[in-house]
C-alpha positions as CSV (number, residue, x, y, z in Angstrom):
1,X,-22.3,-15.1,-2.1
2,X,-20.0,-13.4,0.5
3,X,-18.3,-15.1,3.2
4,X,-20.3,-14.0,6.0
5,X,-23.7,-14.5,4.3
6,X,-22.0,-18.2,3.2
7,X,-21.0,-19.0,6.6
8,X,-24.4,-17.8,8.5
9,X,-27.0,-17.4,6.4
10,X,-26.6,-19.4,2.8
11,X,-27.0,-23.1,2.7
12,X,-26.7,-25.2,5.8
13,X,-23.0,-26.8,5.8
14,X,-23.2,-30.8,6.2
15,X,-20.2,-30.4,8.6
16,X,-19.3,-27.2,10.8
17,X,-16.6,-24.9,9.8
18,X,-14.0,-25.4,12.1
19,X,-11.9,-21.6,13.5
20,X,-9.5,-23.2,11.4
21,X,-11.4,-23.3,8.6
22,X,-12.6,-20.3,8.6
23,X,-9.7,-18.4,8.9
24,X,-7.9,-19.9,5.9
25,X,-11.6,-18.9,4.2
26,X,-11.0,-15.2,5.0
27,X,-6.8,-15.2,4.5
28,X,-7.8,-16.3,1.0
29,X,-10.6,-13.8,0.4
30,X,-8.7,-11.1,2.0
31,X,-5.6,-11.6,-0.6
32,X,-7.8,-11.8,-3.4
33,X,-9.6,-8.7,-2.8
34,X,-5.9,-6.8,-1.8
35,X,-5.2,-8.1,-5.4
36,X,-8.6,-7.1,-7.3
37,X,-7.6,-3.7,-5.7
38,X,-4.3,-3.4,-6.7
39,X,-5.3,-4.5,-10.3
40,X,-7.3,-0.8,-10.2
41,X,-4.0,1.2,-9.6
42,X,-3.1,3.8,-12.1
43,X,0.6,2.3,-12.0
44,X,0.7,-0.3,-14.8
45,X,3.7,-1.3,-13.6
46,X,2.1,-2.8,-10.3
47,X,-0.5,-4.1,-12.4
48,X,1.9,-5.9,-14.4
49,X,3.5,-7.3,-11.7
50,X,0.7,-8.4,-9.7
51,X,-0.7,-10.2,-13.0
52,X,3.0,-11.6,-13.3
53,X,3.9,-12.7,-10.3
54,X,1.1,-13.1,-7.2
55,X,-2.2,-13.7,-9.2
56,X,-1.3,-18.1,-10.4
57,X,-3.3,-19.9,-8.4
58,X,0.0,-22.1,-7.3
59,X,1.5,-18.6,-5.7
60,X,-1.8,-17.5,-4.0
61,X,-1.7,-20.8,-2.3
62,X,1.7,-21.0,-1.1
63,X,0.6,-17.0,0.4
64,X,-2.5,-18.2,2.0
65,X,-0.7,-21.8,3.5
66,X,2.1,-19.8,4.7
67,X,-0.5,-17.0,6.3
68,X,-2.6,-19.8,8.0
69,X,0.5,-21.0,9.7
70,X,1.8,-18.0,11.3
71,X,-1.7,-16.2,11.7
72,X,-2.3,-18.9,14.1
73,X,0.9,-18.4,16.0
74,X,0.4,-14.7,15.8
75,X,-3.0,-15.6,17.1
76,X,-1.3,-17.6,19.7
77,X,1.2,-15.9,21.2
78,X,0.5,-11.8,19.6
79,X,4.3,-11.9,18.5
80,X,4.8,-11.1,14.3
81,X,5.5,-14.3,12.4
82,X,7.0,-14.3,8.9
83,X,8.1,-16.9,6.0
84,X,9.6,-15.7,2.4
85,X,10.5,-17.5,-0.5
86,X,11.8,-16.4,-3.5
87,X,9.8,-17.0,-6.9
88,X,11.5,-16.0,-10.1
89,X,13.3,-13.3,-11.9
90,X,14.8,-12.0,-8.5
91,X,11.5,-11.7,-7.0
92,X,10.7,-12.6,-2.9
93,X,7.6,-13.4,-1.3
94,X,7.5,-12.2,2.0
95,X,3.9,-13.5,4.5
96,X,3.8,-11.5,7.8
97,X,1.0,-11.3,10.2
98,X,1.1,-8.8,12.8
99,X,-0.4,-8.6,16.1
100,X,-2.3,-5.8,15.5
101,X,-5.7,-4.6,13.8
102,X,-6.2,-2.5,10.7
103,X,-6.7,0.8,12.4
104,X,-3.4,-0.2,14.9
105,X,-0.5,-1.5,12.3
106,X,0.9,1.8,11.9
107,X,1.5,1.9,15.6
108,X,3.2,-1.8,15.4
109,X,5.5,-0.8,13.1
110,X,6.2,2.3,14.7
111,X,6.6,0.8,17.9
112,X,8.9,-2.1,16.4
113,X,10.7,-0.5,13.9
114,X,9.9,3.1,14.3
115,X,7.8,3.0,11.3
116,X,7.2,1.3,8.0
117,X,10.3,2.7,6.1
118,X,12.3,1.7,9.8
119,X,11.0,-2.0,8.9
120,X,12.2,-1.6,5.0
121,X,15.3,-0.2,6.4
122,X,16.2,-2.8,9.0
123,X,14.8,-5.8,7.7
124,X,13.8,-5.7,4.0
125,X,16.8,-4.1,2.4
126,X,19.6,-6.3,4.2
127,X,17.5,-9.8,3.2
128,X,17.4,-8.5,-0.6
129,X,20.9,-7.8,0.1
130,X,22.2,-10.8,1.2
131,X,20.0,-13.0,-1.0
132,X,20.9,-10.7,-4.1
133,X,17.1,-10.2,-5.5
134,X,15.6,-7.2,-7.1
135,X,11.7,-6.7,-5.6
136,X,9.9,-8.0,-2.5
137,X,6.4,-8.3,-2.6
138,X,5.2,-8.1,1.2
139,X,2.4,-9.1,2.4
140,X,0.9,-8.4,5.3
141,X,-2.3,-9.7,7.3
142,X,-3.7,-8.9,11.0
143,X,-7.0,-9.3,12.6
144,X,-9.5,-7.3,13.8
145,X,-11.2,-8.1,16.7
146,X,-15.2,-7.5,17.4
147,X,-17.1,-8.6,20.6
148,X,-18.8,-10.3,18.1
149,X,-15.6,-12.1,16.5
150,X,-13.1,-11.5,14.1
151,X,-11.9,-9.9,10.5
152,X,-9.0,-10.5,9.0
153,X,-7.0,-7.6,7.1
154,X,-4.5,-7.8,4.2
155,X,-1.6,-5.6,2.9
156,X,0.5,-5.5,0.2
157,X,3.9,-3.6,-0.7
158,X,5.6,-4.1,-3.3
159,X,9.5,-3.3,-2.5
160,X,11.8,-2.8,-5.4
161,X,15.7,-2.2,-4.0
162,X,17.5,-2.5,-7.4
163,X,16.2,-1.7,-10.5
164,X,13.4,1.1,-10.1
165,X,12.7,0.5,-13.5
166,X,11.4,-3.1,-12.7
167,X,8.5,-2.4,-11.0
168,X,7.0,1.1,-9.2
169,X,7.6,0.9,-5.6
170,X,3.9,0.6,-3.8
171,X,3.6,1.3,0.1
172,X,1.2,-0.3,2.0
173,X,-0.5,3.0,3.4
174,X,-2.5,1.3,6.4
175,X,0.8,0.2,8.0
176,X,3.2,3.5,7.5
177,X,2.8,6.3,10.2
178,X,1.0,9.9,9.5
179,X,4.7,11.2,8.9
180,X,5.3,8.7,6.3
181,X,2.1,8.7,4.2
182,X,2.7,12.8,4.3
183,X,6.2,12.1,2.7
184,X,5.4,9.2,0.6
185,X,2.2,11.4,-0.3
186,X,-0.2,8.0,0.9
């Protein structure tokens, strides 16, 4: 049963749903989904690694916790809050949210960064840098805002800075500019 039919129109809940509540509902169902989708990808490489490293239920926990938390400061103030961690095998974890809806991330970034490849530039490469790891799965969630509520959004790159061999490097197309998916072919 999806989570809107669940919410309004399944089975009366014994308790409300608090905002709260339902958020981490749709953080978890929107990372799962970003993951069923990447798990169709040509790249078996990205397949791999998404069956490697983000799929345990232990990781997908830590990425939806650390999502609620800044989702609601997000929420709060509409500043970008983040929190990475590194797993194994010189692999990071990397939760954003964004103030910014689906159809307006590119503009965020461009604003901020002057694009998604700006934000790889200037924040992603000098953090695997100076914490000496190979790949940084990013992951990205925003909301999008109805007059009749909210939908929450998920992204996921998948950064490799030093062995290309490792794992293919995967772009998350809704946040790069019309210049980069032309040059990145998105």
């Amino acid at each position: 049963m999806g989570l809107f039919k669940k919410l309004f129109g399944g089975k009366p809940q014994q308790q409300p749903q608090s905002e709260a509540e339902i958020l981490a509902e749709m953080l978890v169902t929107g990372y799962r989904s970003t993951l069923d989708r990447m798990q169709q990808l040509a790249d078996p490489s990205i397949r791999e690694f998404v069956s490697k490293y983000l799929t345990a239920q232990a990781v997908a926990s830590d990425v939806c916790a650390a999502a609620l938390e800044k989702m609601v400061l997000t929420d709060q103030d509409r500043r970008e809050h983040s929190k990475a961690w590194t797993l194994r095998d010189g692999v990071m974890i990397g939760v954003q949210t964004i103030p910014a809806s689906r159809t307006t991330a590119a503009e965020w970034f461009t604003s901020e960064f002057g694009g998604y490849s700006g934000y790889c530039t200037s924040v992603v490469e000098p953090i695997l840098r100076s914490t000496n790891k190979d790949v940084l799965a990013h992951i990205i969630f925003g909301q999008d805002r109805y007059d009749a509520g909210w939908q929450v959004w998920t992204q996921i790159a998948v950064l490799p800075l030093r062995n290309p061999n490792f794992v293919s490097a995967l772009l998350p197309r809704t946040c790069c500019n019309a210049a980069e998916r032309e040059r990145y072919k998105l």
